[in-house]
Each structure stands twice: as C-alpha cells, then as structure tokens.
N, C-alpha and C positions, 0 to 999 in steps of 0.2 A: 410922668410920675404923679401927678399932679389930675389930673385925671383919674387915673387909679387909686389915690386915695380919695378923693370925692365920691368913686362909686361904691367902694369899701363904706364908707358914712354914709351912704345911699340906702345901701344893703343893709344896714344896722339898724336904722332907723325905720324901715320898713317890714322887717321883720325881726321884732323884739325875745330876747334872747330866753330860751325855755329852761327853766332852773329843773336840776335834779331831780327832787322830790316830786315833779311834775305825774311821773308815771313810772312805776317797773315793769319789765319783762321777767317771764317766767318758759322754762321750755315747754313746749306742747307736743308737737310729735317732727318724727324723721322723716321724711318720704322718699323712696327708692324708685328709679324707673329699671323696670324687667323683661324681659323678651317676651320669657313664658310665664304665666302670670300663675299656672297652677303647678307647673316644678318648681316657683320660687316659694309659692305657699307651703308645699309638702314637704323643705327644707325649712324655713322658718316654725313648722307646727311638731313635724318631726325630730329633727335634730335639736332646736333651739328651746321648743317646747313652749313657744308663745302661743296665746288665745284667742282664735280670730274675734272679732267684733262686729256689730254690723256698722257696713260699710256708709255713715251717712249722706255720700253726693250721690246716694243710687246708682252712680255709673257700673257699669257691667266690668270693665277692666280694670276697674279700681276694686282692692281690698283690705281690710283696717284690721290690725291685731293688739294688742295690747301689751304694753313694756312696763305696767303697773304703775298706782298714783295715777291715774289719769293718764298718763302720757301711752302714746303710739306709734307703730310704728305704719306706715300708711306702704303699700305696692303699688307702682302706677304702671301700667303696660299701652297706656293709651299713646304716648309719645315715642314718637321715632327716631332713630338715628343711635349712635352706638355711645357709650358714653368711658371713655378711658381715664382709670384712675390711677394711684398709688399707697399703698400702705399706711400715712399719711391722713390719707382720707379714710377715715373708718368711722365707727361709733362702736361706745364700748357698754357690754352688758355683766352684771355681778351676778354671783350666785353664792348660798350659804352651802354647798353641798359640791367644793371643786372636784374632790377629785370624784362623783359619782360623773360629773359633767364629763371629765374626760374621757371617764372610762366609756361612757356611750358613743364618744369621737372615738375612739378603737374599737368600738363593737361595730361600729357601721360604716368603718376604715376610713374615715372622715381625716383628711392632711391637716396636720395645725403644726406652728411654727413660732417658736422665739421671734423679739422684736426686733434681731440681725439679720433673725432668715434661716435660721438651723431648720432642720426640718424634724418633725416629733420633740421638740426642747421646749420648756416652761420658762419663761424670762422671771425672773424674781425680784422687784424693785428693791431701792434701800430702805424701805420701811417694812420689806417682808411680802408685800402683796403678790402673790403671783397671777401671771397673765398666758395666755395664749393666742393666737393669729388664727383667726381660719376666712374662707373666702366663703361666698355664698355661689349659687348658681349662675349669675350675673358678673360673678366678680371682685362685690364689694368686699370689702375687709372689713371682718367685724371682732373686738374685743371681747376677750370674757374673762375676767379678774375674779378674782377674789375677796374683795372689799368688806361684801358681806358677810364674810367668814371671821371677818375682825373685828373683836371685841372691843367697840370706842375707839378713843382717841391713845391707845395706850403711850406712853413714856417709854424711850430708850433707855439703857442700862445705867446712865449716868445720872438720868431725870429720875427712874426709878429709887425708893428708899426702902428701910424696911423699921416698921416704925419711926418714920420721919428722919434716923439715920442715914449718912453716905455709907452705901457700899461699894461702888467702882466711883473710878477718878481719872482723869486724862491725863496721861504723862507723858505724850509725845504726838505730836499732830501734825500733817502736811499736807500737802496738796494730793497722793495715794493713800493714806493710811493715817486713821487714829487707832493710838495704842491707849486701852487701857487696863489698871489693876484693880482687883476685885478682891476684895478681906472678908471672908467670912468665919468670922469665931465661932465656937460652938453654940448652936439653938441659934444665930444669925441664919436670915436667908434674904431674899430680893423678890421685894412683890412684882407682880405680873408687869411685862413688858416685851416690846421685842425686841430683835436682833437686826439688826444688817446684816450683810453679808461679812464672814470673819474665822479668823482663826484663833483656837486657843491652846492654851500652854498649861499642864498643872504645874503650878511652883511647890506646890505643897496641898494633898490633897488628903481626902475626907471622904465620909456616908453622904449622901446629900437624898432629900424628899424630891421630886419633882414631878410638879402638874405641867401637865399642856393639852392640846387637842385631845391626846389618847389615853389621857388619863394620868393615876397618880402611880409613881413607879418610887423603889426605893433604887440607890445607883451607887456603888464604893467608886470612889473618882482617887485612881492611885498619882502618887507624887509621879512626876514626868510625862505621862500620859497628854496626847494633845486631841484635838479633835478640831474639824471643822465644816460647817455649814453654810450652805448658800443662803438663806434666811431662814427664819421662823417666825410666823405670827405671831405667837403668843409663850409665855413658858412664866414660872413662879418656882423657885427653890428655897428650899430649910439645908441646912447644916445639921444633920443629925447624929454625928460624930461627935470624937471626944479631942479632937483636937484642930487648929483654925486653918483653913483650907486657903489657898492663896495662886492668884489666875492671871496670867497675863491675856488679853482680850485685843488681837488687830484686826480692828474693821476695816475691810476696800473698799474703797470708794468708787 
C-alpha cells in the first residue's frame, strides 16, 4: 500500500494536473467504414440528400459529404473486416420538412422503424419530437428527428401562460401519469407550447381559435367530448366562445 501511494504522488507530481478551461472540444465530423464505397454514396446523396465535398486526404476510397456548419460526415471503404453494430450505435440527423422526409422513405420503399423496432412507426418523444430508425447500406442506424421543425425552446402547458396568467395546473402526479386542469374563460387562450403524449377530457366546453403547423382553424370543442394524441410540437389556442371552457389534461409518461 505504501508503495502505491508513493507512486500515485509520483504520478502527480509529474504530471501536473490540466484545469478545465484549458481547451474545449467541439464535434467535427463522423466517419463510417463501407464495403461499397459508391452504393453507400448514392444512399447518403439520394435518399439523405447530403452534399458530397471534396474529399481532403485525396485518398480514392475515401469520400466527404457535408452534415452542415461545418461538420461531416466522412465514408471510409479503405479498411477491412466487417464491422457489427446495434441500434445504439447510430447518429442522428434533423430536418425542418419531416414529413416530406418521409414520404421520400415510402417513395423509394426505404424500411424505417420506431425506437422499439415497429416497423413503418414514428417514435414520438415527451417533448413531441418525432423520430425514425432507418439503416444505411452497411448497416448503420441512422436518426432523423425532427428537432428542426421546432420552434425554440417552447414551454409545456403548465409553463405556458396567457398573458403571464396560469392556465393549467397539476392536480395529480405519479410515477405513469400527470393530471392536469385547464380554465379557459372567455377571450382566455394559452400561448404556444407543446404537448406530451396525453389525453383529454371536455369538462365544459367552448369555440376555441387554434394555430399550429397547419395553420389557424376555428374548432366548437362540445362539453364531454375527449380526444387524444401522441404529441404535438407546437399549438396556441383563444377561447372564442361565450362561455369558460374547462379540460382535464393526462399526460403518459
């Protein structure tokens, strides 16, 4: 013991200890090894729609595309042997324009999969983002979200106010499910936010204005009527009725 801590104080004193501030890391690019160096290209330009770039190491089985900002994504086909992954191992790409994305994954019968493994299923996180699974030629797994499609940082329904007012409030919370209630009096509404995954309840319902992705719709929301959805990025409602509309809201966890 005695010995090992002498060489621990050895070790210290020799090499003096690098404080934080020293340096950051920033990402730069991915690099993939590929069998076929130009079926994996005509997948990534075609389907993914990334831009090749030239290749700076001049090597002939090397080839460099661009994932934007600077960063890349690099193909290497110079290296042998086979390389086995899992789901896991992926890297994930956003886009502002999901569902044109997917619909080119069905125009060109391209397989994509929920984060369980459904097959043709969009996983929908609890902030609303939605994702999908697909593999490349080689194998890898690669994400593609929808991150970009969302507007900031927005607030959930609780964070959300309207006019610095509360409008929902948590009345019952576990380790499955928050419950909450939504009051909206007349000309009350709830600035933009999203949803988790949930279900709702009318307790007493109303006219309501609503924006979202598709635009601005007018909606009669009748008393009893329930609805629900696996998330939503984004949405903003008015109260434009003449009397206060009232919601019970269970989010899953």
């Amino acid at each position: 013991m005695k010995k090992l801590l002498a060489l621990v104080f050895l070790l210290q004193s020799t090499f003096p200890a690098i404080g934080q501030d020293d340096f950051s890391l920033q990402f730069d690019h991915v690099a993939l090894s590929v069998k076929n160096l130009d079926e994996s290209t005509a997948f990534y330009v075609d389907i993914l729609n990334l831009k090749e770039i030239t290749n700076r190491t001049q090597n002939p089985g090397i080839r460099w595309f661009s994932l934007g900002e600077g960063k890349e994504l690099h193909l290497v086909s110079t290296v042998p042997g086979e390389v086995k992954i899992n789901k896991a191992v992926h890297f994930a790409l956003t886009t502002e324009n999901y569902d044109a994305f997917v619909d080119r994954l069905k125009a060109n019968k391209i397989a994509y999969q929920s984060w369980p493994g459904i097959l043709n299923k969009i996983s929908v996180r609890p902030d609303g983002i939605r994702q999908v699974y697909i593999r490349d030629p080689d194998g890898y797994w690669i994400e593609v979200n929808s991150v970009n499609n969302r507007v900031g940082d927005l607030p959930d329904p609780v964070e959300a106010k309207w006019k610095g007012q509360e409008v929902c409030k948590v009345i019952e919370e576990n380790e499955e499910l928050r419950t909450l209630k939504c009051i909206f009096p007349p000309g009350v509404g709830h600035d933009k936010h999203f949803h988790a995954k949930h279900y709702g309840y009318t307790l007493k319902g109303s006219a309501f204005k609503i924006t979202d992705a598709e635009g601005t719709r007018e909606v009669n929301v009748t008393t009893g009527s329930d609805f629900f959805n696996s998330a939503m990025n984004w949405h903003e409602v008015e109260n434009i009725g003449d009397s206060t509309a009232v919601f019970l809201i269970m989010e899953i966890k």
